[in-house]
C-alpha positions in Angstrom: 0.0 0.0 0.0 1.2 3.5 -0.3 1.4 3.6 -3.7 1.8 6.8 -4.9 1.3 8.6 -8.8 1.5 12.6 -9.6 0.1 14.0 -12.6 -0.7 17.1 -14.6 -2.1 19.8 -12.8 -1.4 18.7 -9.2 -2.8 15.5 -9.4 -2.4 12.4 -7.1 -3.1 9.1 -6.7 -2.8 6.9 -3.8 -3.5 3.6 -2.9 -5.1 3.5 0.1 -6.3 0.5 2.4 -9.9 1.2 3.3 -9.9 1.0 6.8 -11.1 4.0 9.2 -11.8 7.4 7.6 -11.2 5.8 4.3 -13.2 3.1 4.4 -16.0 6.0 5.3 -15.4 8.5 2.6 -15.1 5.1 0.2 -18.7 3.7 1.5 -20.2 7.1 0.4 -18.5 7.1 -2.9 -19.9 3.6 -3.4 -16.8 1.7 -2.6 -16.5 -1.4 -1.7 -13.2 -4.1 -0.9 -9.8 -4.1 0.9 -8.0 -1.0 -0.8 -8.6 1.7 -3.8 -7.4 4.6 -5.6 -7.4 7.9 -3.9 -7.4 10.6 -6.1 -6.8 14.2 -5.2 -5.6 17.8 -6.5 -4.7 20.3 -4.2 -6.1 18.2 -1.1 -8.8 18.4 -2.6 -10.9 14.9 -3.6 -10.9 14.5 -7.6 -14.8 13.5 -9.1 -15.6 10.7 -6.1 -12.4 10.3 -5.0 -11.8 6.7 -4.6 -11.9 4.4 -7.4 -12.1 0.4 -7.1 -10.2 -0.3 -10.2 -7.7 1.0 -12.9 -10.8 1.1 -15.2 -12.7 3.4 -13.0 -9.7 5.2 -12.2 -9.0 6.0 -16.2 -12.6 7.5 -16.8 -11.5 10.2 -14.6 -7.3 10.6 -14.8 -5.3 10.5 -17.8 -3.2 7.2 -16.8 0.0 8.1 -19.4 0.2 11.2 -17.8 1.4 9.7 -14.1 4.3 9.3 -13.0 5.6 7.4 -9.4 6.4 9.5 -6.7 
């Protein structure tokens, strides 16, 4: 876990265990499992914010455009 992408424009993506305060914010995004992507700008949740897949995850972030940090 820990995972962690930057993109254009300030954007991030983690991989997060949803446990906690995650596995909240992830229940009202419609969620559901043992980790997903957390994607933010700024602090800031980007769209829903967590995203169960890499398919999900593309529909809002442009995935060339990451890079590992």
């Amino acid at each position: 876990m820990g995972e962690e992408w930057q993109g254009p424009g300030g954007v991030r993506v983690t991989v997060v265990r949803l446990t906690g305060a995650h596995r909240v914010w992830a229940d009202l995004a419609g969620v559901r499992g043992e980790c997903a992507y957390l994607v933010t700008r700024g602090g800031m949740l980007v769209g829903r914010g967590y995203y169960p897949s890499v398919e999900a995850l593309a529909e809002v972030v442009d995935l060339a455009g990451l890079r590992a940090g």
